[in-house]
Structures are given as structure tokens and as C-alpha cells.
N, CA and C of each residue as an Amber inpcrd file, in Angstrom:
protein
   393
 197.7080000 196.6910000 242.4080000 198.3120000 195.9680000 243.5070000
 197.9680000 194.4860000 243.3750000 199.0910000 193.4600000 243.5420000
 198.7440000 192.3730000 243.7830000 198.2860000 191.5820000 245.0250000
 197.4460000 190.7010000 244.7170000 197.2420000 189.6560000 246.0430000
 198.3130000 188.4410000 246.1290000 198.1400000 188.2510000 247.6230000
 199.7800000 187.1960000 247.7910000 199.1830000 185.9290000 246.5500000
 197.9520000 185.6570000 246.4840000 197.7260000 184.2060000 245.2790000
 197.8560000 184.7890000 244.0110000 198.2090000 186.0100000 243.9360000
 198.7080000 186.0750000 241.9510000 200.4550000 186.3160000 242.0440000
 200.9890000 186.6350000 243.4900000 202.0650000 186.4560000 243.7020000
 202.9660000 185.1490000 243.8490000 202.0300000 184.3620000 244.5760000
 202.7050000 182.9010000 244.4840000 202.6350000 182.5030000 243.5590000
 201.2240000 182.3050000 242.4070000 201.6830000 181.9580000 240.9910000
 202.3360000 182.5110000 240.4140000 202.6920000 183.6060000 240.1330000
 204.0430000 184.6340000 239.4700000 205.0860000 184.0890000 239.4860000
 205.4880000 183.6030000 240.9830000 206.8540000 183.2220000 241.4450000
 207.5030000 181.8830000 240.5760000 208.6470000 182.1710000 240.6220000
 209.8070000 181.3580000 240.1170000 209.3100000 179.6650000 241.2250000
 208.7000000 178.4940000 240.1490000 209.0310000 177.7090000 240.8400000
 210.5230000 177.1040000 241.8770000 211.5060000 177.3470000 241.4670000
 213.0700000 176.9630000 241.7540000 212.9490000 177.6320000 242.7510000
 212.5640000 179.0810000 243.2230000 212.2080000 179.9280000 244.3370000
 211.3880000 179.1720000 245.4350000 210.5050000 178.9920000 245.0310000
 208.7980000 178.4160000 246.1380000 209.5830000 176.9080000 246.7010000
 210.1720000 176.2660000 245.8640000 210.2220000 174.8940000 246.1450000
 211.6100000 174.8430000 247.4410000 212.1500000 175.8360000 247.4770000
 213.1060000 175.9400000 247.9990000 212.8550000 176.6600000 249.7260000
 211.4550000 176.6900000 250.1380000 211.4320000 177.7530000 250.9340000
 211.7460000 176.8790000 252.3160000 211.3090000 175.3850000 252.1490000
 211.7520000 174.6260000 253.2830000 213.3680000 174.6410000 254.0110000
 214.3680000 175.4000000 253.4640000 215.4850000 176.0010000 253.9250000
 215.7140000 176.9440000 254.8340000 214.7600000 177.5930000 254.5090000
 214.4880000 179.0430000 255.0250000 213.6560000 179.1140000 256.6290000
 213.8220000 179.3040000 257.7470000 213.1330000 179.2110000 259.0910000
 213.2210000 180.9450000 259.6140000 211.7960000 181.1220000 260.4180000
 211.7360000 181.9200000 261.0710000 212.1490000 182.5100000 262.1850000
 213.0470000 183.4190000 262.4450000 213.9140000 183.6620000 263.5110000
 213.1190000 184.6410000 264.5670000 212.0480000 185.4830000 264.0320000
 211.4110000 186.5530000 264.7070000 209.7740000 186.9290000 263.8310000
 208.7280000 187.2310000 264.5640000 207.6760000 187.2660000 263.1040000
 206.8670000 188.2420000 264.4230000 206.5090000 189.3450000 263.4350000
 205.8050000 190.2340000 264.7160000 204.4800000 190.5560000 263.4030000
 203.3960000 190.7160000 264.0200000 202.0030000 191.3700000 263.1650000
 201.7680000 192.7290000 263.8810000 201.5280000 193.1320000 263.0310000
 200.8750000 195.0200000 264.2540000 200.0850000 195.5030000 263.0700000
 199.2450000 195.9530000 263.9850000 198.4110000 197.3470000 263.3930000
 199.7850000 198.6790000 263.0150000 199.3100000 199.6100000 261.7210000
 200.0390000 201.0010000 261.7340000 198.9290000 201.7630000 260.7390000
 199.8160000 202.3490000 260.4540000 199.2300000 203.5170000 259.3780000
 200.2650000 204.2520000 258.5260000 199.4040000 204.0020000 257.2720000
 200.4610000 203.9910000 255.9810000 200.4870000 205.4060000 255.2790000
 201.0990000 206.2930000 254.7700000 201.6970000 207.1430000 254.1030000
 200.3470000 207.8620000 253.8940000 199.5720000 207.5270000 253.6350000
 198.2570000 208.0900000 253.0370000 196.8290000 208.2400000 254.1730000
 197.5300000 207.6580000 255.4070000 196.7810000 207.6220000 256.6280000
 195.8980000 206.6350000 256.7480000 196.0320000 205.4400000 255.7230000
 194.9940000 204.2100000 256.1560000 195.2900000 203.3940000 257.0680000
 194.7650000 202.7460000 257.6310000 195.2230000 201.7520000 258.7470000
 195.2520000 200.5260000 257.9530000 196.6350000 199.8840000 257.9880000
 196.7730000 198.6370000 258.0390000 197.6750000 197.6960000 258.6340000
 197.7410000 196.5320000 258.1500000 198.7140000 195.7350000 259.0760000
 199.4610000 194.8070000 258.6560000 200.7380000 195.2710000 259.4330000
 201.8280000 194.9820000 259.0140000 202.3590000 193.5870000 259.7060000
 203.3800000 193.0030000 258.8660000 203.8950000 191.8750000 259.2270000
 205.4110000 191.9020000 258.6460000 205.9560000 191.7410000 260.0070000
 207.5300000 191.5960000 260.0130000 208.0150000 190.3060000 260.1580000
 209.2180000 190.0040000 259.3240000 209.7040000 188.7510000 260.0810000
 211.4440000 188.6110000 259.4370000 211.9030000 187.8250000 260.4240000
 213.1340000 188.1660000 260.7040000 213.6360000 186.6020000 259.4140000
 214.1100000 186.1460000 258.6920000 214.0700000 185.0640000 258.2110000
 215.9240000 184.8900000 257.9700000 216.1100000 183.3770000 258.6240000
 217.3710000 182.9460000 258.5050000 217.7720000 181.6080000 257.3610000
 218.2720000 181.9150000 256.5530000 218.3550000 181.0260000 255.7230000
 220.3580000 180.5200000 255.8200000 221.1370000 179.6270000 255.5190000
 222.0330000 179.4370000 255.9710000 223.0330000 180.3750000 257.2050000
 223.5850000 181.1470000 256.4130000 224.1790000 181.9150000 257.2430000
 223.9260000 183.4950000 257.0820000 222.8810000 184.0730000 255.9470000
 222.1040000 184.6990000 255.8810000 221.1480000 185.6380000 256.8710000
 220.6000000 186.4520000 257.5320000 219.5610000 186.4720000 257.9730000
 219.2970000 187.8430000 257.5230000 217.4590000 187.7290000 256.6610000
 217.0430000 188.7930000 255.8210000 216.2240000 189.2550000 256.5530000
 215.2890000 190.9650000 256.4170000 214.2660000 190.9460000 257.1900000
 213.3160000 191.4560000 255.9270000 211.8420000 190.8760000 255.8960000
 211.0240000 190.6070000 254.9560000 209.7710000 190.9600000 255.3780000
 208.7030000 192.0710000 254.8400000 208.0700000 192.7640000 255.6120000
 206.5840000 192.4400000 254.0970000 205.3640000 192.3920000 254.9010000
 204.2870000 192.7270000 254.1200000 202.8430000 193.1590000 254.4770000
 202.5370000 194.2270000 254.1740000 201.8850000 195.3040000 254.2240000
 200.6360000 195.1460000 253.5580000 199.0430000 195.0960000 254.3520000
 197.5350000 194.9410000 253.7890000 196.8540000 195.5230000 254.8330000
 196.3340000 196.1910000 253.5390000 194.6280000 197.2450000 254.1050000
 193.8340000 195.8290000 255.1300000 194.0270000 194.3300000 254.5420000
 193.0300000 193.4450000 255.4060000 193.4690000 193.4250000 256.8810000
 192.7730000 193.2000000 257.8360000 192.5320000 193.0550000 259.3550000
 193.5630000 191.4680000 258.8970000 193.0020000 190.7340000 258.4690000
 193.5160000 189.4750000 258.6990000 194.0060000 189.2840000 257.1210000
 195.3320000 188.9360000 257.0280000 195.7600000 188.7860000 255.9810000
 195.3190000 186.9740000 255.1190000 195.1870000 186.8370000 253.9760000
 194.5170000 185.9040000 253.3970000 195.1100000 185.9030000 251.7940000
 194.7960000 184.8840000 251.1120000 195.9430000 184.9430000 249.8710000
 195.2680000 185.6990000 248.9000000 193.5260000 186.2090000 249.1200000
 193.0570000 187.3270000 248.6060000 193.5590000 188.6660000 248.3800000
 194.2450000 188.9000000 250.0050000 194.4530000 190.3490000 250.2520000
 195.6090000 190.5590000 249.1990000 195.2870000 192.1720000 248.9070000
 196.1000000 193.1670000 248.2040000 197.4040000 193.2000000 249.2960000
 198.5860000 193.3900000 248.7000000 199.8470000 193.8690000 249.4950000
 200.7640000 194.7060000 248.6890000 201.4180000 195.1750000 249.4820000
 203.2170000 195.7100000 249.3180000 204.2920000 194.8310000 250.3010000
 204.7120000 194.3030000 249.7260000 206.1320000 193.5850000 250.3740000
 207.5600000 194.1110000 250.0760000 208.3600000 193.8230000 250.4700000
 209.8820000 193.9750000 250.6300000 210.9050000 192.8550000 251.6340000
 211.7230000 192.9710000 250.9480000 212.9810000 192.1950000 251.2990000
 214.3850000 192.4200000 251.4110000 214.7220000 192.5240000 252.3550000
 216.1720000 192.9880000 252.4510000 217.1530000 192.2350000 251.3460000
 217.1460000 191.0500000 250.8450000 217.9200000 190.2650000 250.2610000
 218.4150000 190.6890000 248.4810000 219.3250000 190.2920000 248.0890000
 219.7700000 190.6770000 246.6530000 218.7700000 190.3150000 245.5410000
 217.9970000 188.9480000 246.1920000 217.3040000 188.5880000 244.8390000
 215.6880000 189.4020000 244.9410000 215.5800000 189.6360000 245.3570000
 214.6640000 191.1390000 245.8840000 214.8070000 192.2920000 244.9070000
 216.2930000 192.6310000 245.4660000 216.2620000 193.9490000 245.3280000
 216.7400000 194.1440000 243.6130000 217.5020000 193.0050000 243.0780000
 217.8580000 192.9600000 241.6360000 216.8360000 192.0680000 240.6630000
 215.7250000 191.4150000 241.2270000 215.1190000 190.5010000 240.1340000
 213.2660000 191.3250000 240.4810000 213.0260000 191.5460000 241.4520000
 211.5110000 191.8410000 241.7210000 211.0710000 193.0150000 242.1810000
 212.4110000 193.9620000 242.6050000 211.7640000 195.5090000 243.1300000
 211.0200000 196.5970000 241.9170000 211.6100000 196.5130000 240.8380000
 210.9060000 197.2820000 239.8740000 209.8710000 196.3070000 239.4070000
 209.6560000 195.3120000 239.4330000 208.5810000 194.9820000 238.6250000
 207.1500000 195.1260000 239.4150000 207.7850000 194.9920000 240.7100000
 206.5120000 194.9480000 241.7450000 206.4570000 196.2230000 241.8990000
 207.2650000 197.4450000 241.9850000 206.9200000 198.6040000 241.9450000
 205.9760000 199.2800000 241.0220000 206.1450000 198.9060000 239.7640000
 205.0700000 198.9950000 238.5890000 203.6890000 198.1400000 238.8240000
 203.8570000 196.8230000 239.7870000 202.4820000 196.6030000 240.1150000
 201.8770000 197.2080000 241.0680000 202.5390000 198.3880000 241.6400000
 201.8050000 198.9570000 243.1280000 202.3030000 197.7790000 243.9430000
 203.0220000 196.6190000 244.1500000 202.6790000 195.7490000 245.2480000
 204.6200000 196.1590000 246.1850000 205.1190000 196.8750000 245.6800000
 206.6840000 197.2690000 246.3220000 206.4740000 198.9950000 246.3120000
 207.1080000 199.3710000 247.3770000 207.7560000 200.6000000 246.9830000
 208.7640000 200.7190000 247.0870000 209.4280000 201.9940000 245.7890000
 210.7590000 201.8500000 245.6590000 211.5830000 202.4490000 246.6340000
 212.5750000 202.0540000 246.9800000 213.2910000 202.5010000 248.0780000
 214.9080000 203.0470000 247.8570000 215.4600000 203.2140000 246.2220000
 216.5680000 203.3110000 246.2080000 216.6480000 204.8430000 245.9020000
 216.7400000 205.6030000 246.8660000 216.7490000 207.1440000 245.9680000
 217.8030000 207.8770000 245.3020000 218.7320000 207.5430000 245.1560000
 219.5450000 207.2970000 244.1530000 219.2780000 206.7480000 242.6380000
 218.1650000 205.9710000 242.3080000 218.0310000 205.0980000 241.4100000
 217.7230000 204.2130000 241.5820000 216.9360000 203.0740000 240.8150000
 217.0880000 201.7680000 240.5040000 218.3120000 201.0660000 240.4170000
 218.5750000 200.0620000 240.8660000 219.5280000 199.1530000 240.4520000
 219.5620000 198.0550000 239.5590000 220.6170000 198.0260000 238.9320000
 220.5620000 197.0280000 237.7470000 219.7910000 195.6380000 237.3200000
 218.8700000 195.9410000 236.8200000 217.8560000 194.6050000 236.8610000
 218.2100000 193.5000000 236.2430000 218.0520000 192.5050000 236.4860000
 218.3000000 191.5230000 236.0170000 217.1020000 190.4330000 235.6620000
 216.1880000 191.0350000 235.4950000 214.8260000 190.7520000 235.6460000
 214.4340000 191.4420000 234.3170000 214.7090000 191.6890000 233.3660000
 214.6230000 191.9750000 231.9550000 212.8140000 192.0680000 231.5710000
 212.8930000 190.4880000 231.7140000 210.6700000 190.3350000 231.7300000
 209.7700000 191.6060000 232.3420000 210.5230000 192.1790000 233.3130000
 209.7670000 192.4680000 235.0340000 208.4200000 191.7860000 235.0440000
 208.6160000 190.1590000 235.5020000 207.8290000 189.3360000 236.1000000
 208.2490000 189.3610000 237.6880000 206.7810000 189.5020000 238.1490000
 206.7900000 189.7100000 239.5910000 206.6060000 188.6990000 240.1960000
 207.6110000 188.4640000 241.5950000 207.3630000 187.1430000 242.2960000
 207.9820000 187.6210000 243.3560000 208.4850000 186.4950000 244.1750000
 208.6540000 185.9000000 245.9580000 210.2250000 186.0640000 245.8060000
 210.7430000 186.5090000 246.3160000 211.8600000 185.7680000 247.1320000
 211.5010000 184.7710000 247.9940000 212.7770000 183.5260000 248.2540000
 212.2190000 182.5980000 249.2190000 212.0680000 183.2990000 250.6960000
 212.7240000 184.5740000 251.2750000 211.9190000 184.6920000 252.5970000
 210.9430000 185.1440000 252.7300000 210.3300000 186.1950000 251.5900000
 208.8370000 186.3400000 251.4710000 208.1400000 185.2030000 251.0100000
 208.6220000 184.2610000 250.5770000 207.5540000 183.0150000 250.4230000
 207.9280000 182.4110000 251.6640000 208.4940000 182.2950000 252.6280000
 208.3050000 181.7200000 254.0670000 207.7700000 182.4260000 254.6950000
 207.3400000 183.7100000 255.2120000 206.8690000 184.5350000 255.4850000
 205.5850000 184.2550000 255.5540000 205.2600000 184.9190000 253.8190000
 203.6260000 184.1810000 253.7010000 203.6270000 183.0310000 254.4480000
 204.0790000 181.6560000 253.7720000 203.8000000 180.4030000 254.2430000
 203.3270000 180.7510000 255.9150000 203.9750000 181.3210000 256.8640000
 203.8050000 181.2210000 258.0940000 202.4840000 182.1650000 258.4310000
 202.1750000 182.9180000 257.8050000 201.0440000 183.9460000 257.4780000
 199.8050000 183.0770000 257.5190000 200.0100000 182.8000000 256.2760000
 199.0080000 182.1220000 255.9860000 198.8170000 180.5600000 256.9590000
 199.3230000 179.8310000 257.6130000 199.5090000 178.6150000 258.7410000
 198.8680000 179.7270000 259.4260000 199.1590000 180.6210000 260.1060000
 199.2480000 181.3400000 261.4550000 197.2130000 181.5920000 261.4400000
 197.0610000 182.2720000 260.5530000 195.5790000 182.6100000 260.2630000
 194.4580000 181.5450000 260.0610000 195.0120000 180.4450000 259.7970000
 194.6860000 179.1930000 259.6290000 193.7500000 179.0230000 260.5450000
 194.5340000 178.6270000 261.6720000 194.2190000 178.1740000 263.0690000
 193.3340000 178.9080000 263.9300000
């Protein structure tokens, strides 16, 4: 599993640099419990980018999330689901969700990174914990 700081370096600069587009429409944190019965906590957020709006979710065993913590993320969006779902699935940091199959990758490397609403996401994550 990766931590969000081997994820942000992973990421596609052209991606990261771009996240100032991207604004938060909804962002909820909660406690749950995951597949295997551990408690952790989750973070939702609703992210609107032009006329777009994705929902972008990330998932840690930590109480307080930090660019240390281990995660699983997901993203509703195309560049998600065609450039970073299998690669992050092979890192433990996605699970796969197409049961039908994989979809056509376009991600050849499988180098793992951000979409820009999971890199706004974090960004607000990480501000939010800050303080």
C-alpha cells in the first residue's frame, strides 16, 4: 500500500500543477469499518472541476490522515479509471471495482498517481489537519 507522499511524487506533474482548477463542492471525514473489520477513516469529497463534478474518496487505518499514512483511493473520473486503477490495484492502494473486467489501460508503465480531484482532495486533507 502506498502513502499519499509516494503518491504525490508518482503523480504526473501536468496532473498536480493543474489542481488549482479543481474546487470543493462537498468534503465529509467519518469513522467506518472496512471489509476485513478494521476501523478506519474515510474521506469523501464531492469535487467540481468545469462542468464536471467527480466524487473522490480516500480510505486510512490513521485516526488523522497525514502524507505518511497508507491509503486506498478512488475516483469516479475517466483518468482514474483508464490511467491509475490497475496500477494502484497492484499497489494495494485501489480496489478494483469493474466486475466485468478491467478496462482498457492506457497506462501501459502502470505508474501510479493522482487524478487532479484526488490531488485536491488530499490538498484539502492535508490544509484541513494542518490547523
Amino acid at each position: 500500500m502506498l502513502t499519499l507522499e509516494q503518491l504525490l511524487k508518482a503523480s504526473d506533474y501536468n496532473v498536480l500543477k493543474n489542481v488549482f482548477k479543481y474546487r470543493i463542492n462537498a468534503f465529509e471525514s467519518k469513522k467506518a469499518v472496512d471489509d476485513n473489520g478494521k476501523d478506519v477513516t474515510q474521506v469523501i469529497g464531492v469535487i467540481l472541476g468545469g462542468t464536471s463534478k467527480r466524487k473522490a474518496s480516500i480510505v486510512s487505518e490513521d485516526i488523522i490522515i497525514t502524507k505518511k499514512s497508507e491509503v486506498v483511493v478512488y475516483c469516479s473520473c475517466n483518468y482514474f479509471i483508464y490511467n491509475l486503477e490497475i496500477p494502484l490495484v497492484i499497489q494495494g492502494s485501489a480496489r478494483p471495482l469493474h466486475a466485468e473486467g478491467f478496462p482498457k489501460v492506457k497506462n501501459t508503465g502502470l505508474k501510479p498517481g493522482l487524478c487532479p480531484h484526488l490531488a485536491c482532495l488530499i490538498k484539502a486533507i492535508l490544509l484541513k489537519n494542518k490547523s
